[in-house]
C-alpha positions as CSV (number, residue, x, y, z in Angstrom):
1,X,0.0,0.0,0.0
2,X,1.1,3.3,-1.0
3,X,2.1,6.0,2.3
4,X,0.4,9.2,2.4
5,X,3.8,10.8,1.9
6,X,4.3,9.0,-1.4
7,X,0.8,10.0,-2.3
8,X,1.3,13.1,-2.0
9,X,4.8,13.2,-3.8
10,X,2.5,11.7,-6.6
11,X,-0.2,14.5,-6.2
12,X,2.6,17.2,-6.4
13,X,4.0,15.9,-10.1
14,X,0.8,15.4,-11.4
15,X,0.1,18.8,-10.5
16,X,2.7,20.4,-12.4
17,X,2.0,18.2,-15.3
18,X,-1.4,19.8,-15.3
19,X,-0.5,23.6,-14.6
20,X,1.6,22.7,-18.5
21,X,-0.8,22.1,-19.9
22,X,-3.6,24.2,-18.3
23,X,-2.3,27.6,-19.2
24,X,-2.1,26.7,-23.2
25,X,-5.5,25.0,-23.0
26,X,-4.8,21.7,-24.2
27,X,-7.8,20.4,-23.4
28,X,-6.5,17.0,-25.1
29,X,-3.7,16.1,-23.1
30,X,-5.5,17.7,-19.9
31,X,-8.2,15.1,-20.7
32,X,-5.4,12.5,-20.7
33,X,-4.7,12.9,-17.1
34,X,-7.7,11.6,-16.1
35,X,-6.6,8.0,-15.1
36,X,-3.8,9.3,-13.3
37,X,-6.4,11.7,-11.6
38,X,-8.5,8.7,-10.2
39,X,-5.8,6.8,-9.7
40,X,-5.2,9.6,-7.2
41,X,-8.2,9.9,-5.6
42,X,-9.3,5.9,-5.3
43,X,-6.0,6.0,-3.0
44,X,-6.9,8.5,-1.5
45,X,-10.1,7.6,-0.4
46,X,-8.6,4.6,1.0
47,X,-5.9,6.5,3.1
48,X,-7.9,9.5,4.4
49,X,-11.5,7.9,4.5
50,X,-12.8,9.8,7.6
51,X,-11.3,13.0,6.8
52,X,-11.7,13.1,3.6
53,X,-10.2,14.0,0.1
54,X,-8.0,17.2,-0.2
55,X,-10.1,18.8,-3.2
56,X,-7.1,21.2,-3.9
57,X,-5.0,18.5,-5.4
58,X,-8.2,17.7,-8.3
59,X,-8.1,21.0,-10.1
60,X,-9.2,18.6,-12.8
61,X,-12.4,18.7,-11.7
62,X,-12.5,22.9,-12.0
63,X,-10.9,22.5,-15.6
64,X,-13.9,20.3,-17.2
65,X,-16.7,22.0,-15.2
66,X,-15.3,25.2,-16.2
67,X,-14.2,24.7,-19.6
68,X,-17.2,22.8,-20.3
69,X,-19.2,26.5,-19.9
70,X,-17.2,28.5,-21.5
71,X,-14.6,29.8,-19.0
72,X,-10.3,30.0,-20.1
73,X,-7.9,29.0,-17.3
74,X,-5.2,30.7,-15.7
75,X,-2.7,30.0,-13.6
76,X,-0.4,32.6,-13.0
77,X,0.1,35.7,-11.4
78,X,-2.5,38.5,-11.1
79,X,-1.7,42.1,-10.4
80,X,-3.0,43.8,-7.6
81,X,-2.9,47.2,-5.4
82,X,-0.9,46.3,-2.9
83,X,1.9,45.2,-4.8
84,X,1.4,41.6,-2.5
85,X,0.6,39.1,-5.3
86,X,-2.0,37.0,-5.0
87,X,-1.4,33.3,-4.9
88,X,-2.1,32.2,-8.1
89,X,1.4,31.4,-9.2
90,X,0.7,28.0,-8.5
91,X,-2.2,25.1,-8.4
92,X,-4.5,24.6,-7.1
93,X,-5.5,28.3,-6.9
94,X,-5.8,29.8,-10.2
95,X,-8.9,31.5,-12.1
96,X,-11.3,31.1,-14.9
97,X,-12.1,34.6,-17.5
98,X,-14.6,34.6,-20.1
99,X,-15.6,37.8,-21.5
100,X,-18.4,38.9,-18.8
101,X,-16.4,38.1,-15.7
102,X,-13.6,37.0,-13.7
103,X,-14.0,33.9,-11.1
104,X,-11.3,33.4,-8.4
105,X,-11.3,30.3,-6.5
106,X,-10.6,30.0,-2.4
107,X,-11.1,27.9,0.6
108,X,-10.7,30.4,3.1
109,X,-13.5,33.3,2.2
110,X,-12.1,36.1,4.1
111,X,-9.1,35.5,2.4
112,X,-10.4,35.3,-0.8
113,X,-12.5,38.3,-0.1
114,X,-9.5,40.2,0.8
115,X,-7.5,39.0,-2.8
116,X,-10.3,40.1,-4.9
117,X,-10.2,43.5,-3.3
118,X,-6.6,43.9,-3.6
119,X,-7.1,42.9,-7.3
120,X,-10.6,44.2,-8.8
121,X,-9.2,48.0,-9.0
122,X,-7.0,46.7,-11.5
123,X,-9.3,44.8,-13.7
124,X,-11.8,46.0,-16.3
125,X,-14.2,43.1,-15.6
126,X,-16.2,42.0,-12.6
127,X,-14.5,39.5,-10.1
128,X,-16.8,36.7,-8.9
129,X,-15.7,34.5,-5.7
130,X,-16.4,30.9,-5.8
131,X,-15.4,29.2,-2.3
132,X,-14.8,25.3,-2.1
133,X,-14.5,22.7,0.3
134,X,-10.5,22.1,1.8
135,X,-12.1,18.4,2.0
136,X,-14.5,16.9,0.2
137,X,-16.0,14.1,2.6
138,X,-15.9,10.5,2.2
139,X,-18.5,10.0,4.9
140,X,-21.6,11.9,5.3
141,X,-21.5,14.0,8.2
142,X,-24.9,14.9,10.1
143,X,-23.0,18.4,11.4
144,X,-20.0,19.5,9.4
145,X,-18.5,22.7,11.6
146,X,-16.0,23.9,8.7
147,X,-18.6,23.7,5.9
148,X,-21.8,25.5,7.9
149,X,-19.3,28.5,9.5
150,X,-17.4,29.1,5.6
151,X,-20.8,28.9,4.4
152,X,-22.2,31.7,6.5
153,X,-19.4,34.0,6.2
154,X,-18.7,33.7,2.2
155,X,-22.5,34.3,1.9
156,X,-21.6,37.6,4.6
157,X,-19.0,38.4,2.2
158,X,-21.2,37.9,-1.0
159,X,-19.3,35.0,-2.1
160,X,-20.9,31.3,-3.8
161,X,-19.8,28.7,-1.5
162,X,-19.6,24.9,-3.5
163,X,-19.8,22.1,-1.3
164,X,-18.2,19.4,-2.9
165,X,-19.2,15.9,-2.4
166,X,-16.3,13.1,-3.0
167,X,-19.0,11.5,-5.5
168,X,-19.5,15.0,-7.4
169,X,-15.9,15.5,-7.6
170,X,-15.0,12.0,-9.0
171,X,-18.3,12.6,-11.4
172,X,-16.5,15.8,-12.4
173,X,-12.8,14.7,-12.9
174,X,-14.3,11.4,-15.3
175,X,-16.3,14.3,-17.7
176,X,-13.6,15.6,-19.6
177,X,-14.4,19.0,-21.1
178,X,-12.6,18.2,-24.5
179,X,-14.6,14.7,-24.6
180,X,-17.6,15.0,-22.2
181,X,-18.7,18.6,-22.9
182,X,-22.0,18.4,-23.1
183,X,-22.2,16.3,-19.4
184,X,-20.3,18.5,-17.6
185,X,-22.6,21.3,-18.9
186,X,-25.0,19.3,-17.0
187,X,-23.1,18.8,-13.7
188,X,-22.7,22.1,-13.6
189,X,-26.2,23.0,-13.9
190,X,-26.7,20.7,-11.1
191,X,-24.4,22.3,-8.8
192,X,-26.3,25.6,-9.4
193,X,-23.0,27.1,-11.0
194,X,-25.1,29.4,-13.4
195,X,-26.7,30.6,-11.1
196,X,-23.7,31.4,-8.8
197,X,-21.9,33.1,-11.0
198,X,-24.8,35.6,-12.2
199,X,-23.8,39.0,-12.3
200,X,-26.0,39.9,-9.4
201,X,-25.7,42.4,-7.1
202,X,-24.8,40.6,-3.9
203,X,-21.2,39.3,-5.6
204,X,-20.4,42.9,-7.6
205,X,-20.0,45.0,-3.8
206,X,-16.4,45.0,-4.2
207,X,-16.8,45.7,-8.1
208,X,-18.7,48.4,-7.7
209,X,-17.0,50.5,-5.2
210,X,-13.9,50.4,-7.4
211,X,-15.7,51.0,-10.6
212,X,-17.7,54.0,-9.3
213,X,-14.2,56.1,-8.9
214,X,-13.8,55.4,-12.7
215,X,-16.9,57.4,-13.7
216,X,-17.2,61.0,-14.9
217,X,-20.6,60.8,-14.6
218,X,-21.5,62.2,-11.2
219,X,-24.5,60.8,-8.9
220,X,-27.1,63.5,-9.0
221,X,-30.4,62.8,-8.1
222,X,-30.9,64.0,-11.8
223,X,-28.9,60.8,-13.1
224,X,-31.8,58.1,-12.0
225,X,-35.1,57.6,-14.0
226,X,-38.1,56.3,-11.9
């Protein structure tokens, strides 16, 4: 039986195979990581099956999902105010642009809250915040602190919070978005994604207060039609 250590020696690698190959969107030869994928994660399930599977190490499952819908991936480094950049240099955090909006990933909200206003100023489009699961359980649990207390505070923050079953995320890594398009268009409906990444106005606070500096156009009562 394989160690955790050697596991995640294995998880590492495979991960910089994908970055590759992620950044020119070769959909082809991301698709032919798949078996290596759940090659992964059937060990894994074995070796951590109470706490669960570490979702960060399956950016896989982002890639199809997210490709599948139209989105590009990006893995590299973002500009930002501060000058601090944020930690997209390497997987598994990296974001998805298509021409409406921009969608950064994070399992910590408040610090993903805190990257997208360090980096929204600098961008022309809207920044969406899509929070996931560190671990995506194994075992169904009847009261799961992490999940319920992230969940509150990304929806405080205005942020989508996806909890990510283990069966979801193996459903998602098998429906590769160069092969399986059209059924990872449905998973994603599934999962509500649409819907959490509409331009609404509970995830476009941090948007608007930037973009509102930008204007010319002043807000005089004179500006709003009833």
């Amino acid at each position: 039986m394989i160690t955790s250590q050697a596991l995640r020696g294995r998880q590492k690698t495979l991960l910089r195979n994908y970055k590759e190959l992620a950044n020119v969107g070769d959909t082809k030869s991301i698709s032919e990581l798949i078996p290596r994928f759940l090659d992964n994660l059937e060990i894994e399930t074995t070796l951590n099956s109470y706490i669960g599977i570490e979702t960060g190490y399956y950016p896989i499952f982002f890639d199809n999902i997210f490709r599948s819908i139209g989105f590009k991936l990006f893995a590299g480094q973002l500009p930002s105010v501060s000058g601090i950049k944020p930690r997209y240099r390497t997987l598994p955090h990296f974001i998805a642009v298509d021409s409406k909006r921009v969608v950064m990933f994070g399992s910590d909200p408040k610090t993903l809250f805190a990257e997208i206003a360090d980096t929204q100023p600098v961008s022309s489009l809207p920044i969406i915040g899509l929070c996931y699961n560190t671990w995506s359980r194994i075992k169904d649990r009847e009261y799961d602190d992490w999940v319920i207390e992230n969940r509150q505070v990304a929806t405080a923050l205005g942020l989508s919070f996806l909890d990510l079953k283990s069966k979801t995320l193996e459903d998602g890594i098998k429906l590769s978005s160069h092969s399986h398009a059209d059924e990872a268009k449905k998973l994603a409906a599934t999962l509500g994604l649409p819907e959490m990444l509409s331009l609404s106005v509970d995830n476009l606070a941090v948007y608007g207060t930037f973009q509102a500096s930008r204007l010319t156009w002043p807000f005089h009562t004179r500006n709003f039609h009833v």
